[in-house]
C-alpha positions as CSV (number, residue, x, y, z in Angstrom):
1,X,0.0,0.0,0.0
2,X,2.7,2.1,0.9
3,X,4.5,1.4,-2.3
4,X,1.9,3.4,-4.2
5,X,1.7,6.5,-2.8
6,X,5.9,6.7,-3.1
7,X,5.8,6.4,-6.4
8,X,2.9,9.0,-6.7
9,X,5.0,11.3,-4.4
10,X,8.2,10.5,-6.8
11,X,6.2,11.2,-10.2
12,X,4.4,14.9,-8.4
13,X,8.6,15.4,-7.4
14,X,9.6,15.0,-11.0
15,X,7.3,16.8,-12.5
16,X,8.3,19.6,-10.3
17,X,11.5,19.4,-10.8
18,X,11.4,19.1,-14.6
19,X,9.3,22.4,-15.0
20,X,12.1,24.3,-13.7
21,X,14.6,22.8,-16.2
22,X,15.7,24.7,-19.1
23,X,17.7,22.6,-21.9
24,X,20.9,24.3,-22.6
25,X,22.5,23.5,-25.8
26,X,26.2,24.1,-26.8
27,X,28.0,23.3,-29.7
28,X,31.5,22.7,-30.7
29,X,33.2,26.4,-30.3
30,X,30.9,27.8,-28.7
31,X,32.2,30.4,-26.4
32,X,31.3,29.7,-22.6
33,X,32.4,31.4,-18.8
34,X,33.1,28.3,-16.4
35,X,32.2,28.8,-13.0
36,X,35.6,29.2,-10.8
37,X,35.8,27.2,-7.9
38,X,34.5,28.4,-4.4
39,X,37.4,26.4,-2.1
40,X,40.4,27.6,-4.5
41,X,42.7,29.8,-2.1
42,X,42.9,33.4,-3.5
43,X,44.3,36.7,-2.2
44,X,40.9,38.4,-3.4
45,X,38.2,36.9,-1.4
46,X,34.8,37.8,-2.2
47,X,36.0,40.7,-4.7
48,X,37.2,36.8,-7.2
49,X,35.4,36.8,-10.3
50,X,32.3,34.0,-10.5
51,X,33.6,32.7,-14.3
52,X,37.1,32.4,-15.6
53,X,37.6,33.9,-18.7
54,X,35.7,33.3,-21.6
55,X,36.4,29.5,-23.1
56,X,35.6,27.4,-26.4
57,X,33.2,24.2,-25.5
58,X,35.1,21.0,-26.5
59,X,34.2,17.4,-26.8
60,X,34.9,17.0,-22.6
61,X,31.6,16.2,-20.5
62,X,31.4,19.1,-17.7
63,X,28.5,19.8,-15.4
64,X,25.6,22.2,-17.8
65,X,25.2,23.8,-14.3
66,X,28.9,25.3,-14.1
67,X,28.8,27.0,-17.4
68,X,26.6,29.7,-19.1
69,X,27.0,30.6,-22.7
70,X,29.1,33.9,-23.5
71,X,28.2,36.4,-26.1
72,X,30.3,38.5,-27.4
73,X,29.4,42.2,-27.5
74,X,30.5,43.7,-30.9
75,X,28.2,46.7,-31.2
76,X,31.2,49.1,-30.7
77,X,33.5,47.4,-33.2
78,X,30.7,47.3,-35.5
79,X,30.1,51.5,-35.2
80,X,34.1,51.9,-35.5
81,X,33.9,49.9,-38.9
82,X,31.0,52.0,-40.1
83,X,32.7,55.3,-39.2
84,X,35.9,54.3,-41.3
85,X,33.6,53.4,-44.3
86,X,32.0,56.3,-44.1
87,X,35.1,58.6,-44.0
């Protein structure tokens, strides 16, 4: 009897969960920020960045939860080519 009303309480948990979930997708090259490490030792305390530096996604299995996809602003590069053009 009891057996039951886990599984109910397991399927209500999952369907929880998975509402909450949104599917990342990266591909090859992509450019990504990895999450640093909280227990690395560092001189700069709470002032250390969240993300290294900006990264290309490779083959390597890594947790979706320690990366976020990086875009690269290029707004001001594009209005310094149009000035030159225009010139």
């Amino acid at each position: 009897m009891h057996d039951g009303l886990g599984r109910l309480y397991q399927k209500r948990m999952k369907q929880a969960f998975d509402k909450k979930v949104r599917p990342r997708e990266f591909k090859e090259r992509d450019l990504v920020l990895k999450k640093t490490l909280s227990y690395q030792p560092d001189s700069k305390g709470m002032w250390m960045p969240n993300y290294e530096d900006p990264c290309a996604v490779t083959p390597v299995t890594t947790n979706v939860g320690a990366v976020k996809k990086y875009f690269v602003k290029i707004i001001n590069q594009i209005k310094k080519s149009t000035r030159k053009k225009t010139r």
